[in-house]
TORPA-4810 file (N, C-alpha, C, O; in nm, 3 decimals):
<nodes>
NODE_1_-29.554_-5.942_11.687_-29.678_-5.982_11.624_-29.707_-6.125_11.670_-29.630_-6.219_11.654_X
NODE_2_-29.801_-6.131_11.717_-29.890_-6.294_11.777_-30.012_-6.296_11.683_-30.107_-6.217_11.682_X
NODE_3_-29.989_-6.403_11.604_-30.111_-6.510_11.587_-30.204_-6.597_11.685_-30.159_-6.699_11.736_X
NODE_4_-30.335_-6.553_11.709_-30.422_-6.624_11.794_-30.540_-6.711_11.740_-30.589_-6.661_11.639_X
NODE_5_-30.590_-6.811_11.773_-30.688_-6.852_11.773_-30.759_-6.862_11.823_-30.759_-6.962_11.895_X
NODE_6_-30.893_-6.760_11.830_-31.006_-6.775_11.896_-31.128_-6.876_11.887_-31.198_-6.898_11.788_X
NODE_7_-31.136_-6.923_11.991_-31.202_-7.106_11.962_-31.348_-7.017_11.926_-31.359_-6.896_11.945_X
NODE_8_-31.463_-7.113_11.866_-31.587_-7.069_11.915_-31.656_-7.069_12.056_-31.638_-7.145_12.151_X
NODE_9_-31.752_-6.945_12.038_-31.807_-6.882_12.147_-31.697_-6.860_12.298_-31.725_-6.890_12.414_X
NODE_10_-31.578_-6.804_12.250_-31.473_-6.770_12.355_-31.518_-6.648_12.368_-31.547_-6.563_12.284_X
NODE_11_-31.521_-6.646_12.514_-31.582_-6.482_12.567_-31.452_-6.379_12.542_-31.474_-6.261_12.512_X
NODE_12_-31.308_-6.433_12.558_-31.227_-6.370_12.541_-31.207_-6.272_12.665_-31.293_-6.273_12.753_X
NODE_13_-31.100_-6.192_12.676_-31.000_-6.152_12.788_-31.128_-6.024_12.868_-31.208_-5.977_12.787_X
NODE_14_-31.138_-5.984_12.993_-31.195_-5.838_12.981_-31.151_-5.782_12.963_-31.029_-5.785_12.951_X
NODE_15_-31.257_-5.652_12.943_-31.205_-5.518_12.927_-31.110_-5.519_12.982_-31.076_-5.581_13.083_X
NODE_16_-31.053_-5.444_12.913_-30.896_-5.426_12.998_-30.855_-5.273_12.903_-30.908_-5.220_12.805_X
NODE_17_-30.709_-5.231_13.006_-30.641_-5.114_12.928_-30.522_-5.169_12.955_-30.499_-5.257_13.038_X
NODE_18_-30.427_-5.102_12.865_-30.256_-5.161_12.838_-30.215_-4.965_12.888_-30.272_-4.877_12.823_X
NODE_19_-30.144_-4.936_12.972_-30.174_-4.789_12.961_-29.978_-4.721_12.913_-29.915_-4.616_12.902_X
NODE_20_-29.965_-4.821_12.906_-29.785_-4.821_12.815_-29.767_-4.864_12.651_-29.670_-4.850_12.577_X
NODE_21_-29.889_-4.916_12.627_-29.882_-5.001_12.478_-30.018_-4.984_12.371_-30.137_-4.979_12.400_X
NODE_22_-29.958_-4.976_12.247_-30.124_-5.019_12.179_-30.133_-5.123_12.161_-30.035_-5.193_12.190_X
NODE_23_-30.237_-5.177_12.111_-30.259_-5.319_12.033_-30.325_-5.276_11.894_-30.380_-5.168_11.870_X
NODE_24_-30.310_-5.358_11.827_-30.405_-5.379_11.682_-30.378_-5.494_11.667_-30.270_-5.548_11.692_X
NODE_25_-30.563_-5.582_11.586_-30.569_-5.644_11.544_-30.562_-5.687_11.387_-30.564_-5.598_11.302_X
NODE_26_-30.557_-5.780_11.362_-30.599_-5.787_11.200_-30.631_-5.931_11.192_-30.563_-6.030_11.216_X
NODE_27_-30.774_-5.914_11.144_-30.828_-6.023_11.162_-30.785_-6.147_11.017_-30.754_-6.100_10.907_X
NODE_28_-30.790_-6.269_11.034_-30.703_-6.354_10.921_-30.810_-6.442_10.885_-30.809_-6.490_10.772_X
NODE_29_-30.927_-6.478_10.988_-30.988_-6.559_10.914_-31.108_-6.546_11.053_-31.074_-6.523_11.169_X
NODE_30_-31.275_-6.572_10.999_-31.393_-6.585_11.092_-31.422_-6.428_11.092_-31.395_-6.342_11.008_X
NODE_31_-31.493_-6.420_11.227_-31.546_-6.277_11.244_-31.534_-6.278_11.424_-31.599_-6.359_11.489_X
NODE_32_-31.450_-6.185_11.486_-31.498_-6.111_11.591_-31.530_-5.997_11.639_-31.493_-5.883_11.609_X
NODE_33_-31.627_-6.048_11.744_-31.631_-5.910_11.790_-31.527_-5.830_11.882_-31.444_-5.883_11.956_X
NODE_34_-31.544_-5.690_11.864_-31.407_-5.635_11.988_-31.544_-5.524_12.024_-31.661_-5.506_11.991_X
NODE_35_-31.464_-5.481_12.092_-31.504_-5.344_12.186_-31.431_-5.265_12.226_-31.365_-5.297_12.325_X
NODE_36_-31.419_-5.176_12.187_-31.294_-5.025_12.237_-31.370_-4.953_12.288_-31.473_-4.956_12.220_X
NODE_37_-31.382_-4.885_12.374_-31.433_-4.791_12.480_-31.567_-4.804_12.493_-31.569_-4.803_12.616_X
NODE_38_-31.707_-4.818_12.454_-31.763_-4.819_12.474_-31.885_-4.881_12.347_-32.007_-4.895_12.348_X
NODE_39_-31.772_-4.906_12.240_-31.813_-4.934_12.103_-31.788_-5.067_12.080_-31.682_-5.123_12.104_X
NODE_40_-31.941_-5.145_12.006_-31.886_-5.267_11.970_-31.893_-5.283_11.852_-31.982_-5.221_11.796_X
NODE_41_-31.778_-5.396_11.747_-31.756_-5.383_11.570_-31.729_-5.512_11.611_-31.682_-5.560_11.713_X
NODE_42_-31.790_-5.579_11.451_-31.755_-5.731_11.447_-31.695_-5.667_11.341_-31.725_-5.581_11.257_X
NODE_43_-31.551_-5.770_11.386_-31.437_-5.719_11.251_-31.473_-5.860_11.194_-31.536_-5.950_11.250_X
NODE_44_-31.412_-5.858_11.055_-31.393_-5.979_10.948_-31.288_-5.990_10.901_-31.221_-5.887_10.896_X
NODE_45_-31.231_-6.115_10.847_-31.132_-6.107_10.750_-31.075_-6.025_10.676_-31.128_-5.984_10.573_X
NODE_46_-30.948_-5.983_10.718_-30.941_-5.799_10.611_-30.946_-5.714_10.670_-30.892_-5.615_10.621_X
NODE_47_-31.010_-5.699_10.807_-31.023_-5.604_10.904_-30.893_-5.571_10.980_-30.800_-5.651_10.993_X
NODE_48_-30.895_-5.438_11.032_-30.778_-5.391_11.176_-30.874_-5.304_11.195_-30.952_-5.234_11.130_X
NODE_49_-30.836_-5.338_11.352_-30.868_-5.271_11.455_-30.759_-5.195_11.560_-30.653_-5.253_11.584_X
NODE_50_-30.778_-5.109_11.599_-30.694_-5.029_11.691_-30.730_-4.968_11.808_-30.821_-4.886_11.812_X
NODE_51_-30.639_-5.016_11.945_-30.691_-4.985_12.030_-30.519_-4.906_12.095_-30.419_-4.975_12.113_X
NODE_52_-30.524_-4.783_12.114_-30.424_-4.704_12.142_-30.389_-4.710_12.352_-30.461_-4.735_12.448_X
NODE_53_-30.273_-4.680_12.339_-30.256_-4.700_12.486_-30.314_-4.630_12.557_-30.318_-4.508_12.540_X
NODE_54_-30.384_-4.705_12.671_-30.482_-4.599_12.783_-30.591_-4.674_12.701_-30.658_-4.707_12.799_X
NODE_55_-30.640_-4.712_12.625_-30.723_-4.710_12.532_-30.829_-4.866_12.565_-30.800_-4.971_12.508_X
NODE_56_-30.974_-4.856_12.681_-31.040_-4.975_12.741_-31.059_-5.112_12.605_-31.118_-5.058_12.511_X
NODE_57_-31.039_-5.208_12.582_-31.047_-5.274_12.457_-31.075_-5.452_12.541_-31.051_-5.494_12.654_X
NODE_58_-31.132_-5.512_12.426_-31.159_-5.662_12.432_-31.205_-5.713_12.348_-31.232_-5.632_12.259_X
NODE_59_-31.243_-5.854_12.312_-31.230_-5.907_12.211_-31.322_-6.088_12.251_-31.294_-6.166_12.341_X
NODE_60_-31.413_-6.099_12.162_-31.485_-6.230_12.195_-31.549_-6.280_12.019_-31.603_-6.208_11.935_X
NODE_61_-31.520_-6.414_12.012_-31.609_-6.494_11.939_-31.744_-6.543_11.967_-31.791_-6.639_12.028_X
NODE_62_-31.787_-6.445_11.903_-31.936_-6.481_11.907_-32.013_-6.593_11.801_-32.133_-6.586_11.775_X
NODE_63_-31.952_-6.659_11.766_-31.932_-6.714_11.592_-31.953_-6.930_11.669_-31.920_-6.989_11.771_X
NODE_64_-32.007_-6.956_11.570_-32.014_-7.120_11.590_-31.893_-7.208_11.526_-31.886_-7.330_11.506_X
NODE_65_-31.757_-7.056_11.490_-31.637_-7.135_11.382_-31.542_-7.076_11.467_-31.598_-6.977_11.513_X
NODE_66_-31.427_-7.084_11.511_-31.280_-7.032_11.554_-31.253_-6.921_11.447_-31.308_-6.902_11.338_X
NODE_67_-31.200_-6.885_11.478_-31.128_-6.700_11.396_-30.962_-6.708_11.414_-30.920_-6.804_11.478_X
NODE_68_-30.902_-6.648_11.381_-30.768_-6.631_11.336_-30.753_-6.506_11.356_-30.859_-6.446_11.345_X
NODE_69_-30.655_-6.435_11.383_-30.614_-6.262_11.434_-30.457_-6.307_11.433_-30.410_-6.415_11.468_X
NODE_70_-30.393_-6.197_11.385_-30.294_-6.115_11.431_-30.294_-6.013_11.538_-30.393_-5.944_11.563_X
NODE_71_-30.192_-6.005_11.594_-30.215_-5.920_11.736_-30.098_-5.860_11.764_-30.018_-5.925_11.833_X
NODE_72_-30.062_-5.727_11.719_-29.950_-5.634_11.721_-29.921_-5.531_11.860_-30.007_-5.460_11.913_X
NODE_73_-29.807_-5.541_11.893_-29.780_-5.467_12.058_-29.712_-5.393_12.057_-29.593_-5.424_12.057_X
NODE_74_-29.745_-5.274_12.056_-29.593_-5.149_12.036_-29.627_-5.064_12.165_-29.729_-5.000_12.191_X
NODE_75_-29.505_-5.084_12.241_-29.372_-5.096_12.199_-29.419_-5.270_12.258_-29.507_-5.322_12.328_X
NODE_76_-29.253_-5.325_12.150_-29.322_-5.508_12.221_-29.267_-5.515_12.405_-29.215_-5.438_12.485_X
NODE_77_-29.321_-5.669_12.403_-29.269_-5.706_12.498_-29.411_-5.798_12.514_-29.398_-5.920_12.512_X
NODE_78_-29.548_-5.741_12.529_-29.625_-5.824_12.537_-29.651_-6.015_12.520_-29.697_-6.105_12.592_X
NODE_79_-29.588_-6.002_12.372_-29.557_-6.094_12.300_-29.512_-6.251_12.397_-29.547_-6.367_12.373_X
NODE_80_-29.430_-6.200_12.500_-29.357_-6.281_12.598_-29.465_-6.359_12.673_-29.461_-6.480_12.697_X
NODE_81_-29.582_-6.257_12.712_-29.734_-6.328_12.816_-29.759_-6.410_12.698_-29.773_-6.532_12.710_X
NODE_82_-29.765_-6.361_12.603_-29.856_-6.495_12.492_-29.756_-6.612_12.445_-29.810_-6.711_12.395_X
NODE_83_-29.624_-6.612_12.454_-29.531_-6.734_12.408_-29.570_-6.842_12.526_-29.607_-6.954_12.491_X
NODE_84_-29.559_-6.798_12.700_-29.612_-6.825_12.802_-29.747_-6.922_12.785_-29.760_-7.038_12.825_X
NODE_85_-29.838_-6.841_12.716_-29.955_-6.893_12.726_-29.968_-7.026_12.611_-30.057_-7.107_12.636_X
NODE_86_-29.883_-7.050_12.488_-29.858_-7.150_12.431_-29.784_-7.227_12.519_-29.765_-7.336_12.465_X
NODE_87_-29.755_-7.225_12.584_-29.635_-7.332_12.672_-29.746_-7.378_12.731_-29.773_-7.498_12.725_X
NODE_88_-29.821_-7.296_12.792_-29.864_-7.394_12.889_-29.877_-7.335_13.023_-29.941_-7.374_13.121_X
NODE_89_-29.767_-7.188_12.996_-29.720_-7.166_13.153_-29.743_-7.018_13.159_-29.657_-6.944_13.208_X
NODE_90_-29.841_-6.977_13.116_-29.942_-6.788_13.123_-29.898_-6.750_13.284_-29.830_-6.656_13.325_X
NODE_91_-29.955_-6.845_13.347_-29.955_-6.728_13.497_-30.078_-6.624_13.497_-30.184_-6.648_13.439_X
NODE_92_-30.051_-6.498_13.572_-30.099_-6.389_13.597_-30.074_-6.305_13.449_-29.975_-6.314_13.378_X
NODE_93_-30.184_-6.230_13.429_-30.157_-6.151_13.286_-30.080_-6.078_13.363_-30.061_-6.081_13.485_X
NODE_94_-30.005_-5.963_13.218_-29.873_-5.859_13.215_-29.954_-5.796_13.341_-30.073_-5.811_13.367_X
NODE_95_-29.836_-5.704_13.426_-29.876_-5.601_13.507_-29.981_-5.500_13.402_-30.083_-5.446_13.445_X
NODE_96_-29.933_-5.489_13.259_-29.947_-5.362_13.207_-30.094_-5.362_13.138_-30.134_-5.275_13.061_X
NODE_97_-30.193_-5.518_13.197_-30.306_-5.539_13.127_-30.350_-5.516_13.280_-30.310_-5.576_13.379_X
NODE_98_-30.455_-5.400_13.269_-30.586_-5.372_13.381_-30.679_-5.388_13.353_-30.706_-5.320_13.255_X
NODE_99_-30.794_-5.476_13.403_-30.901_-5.509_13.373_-30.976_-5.375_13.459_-30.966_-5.332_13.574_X
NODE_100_-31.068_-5.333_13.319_-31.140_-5.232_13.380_-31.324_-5.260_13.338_-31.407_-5.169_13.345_X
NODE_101_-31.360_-5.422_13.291_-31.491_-5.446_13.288_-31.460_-5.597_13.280_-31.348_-5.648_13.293_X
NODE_102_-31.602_-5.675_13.253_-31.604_-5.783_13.244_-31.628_-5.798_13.084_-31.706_-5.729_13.019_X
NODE_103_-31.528_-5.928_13.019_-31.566_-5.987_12.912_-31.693_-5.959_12.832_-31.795_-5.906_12.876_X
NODE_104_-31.669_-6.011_12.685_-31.792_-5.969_12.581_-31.911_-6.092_12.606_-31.862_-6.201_12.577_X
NODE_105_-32.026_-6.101_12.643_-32.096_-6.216_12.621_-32.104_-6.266_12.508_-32.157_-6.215_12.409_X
NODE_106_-32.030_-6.413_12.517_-32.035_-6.468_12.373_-32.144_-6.534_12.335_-32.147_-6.656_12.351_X
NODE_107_-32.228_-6.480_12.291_-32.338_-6.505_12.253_-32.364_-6.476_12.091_-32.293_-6.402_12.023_X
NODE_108_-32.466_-6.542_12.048_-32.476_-6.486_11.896_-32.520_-6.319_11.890_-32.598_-6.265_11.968_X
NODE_109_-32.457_-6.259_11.788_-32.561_-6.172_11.756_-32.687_-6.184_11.703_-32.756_-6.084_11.686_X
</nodes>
């Protein structure tokens, strides 16, 4: 489980698929938007979201405030790209993230 902070108006990662892993979110504080296959939901505080393996997904602040998420990886391992990305030292995302579109425009709704 990773805690993130999404700054305001972060377009956030693209589309992408994990095709070994799910993700779910649960959102902790603000509002974002995600997108799973072809669908877009602004989650809120209180919210989960689920995006199953194989499963196209992304995620952007569209918001003028930062947001808060939990971010769950089964099976783990993910977890490791994001300790990385607090260091300082991300690199190349996991092999197991394929970008299959471009990012959410962070724009207002």
């Amino acid at each position: 489980m990773i805690e993130v902070i999404v700054t305001a108006q972060a377009a956030g990662p693209p589309l992408h698929v994990h095709p070994s892993h799910a993700e779910g979110f649960y959102v902790l504080d603000g509002e974002l938007t995600f997108q799973v296959r072809d669908e877009l939901r602004t989650g809120r505080a209180g919210e989960f979201l689920f995006a199953a393996a194989g499963t196209p997904h992304t995620f952007a602040n569209r918001r003028e405030r930062d947001a808060r998420l939990l971010v769950t990886c089964t099976p783990a391992g993910l977890e490791r790209y994001f300790d990385r990305l607090a260091q300082g030292t991300g690199g190349d995302p996991p092999e197991d993230a394929i970008a299959v579109g471009p990012p959410i425009i962070a724009s207002a709704e």
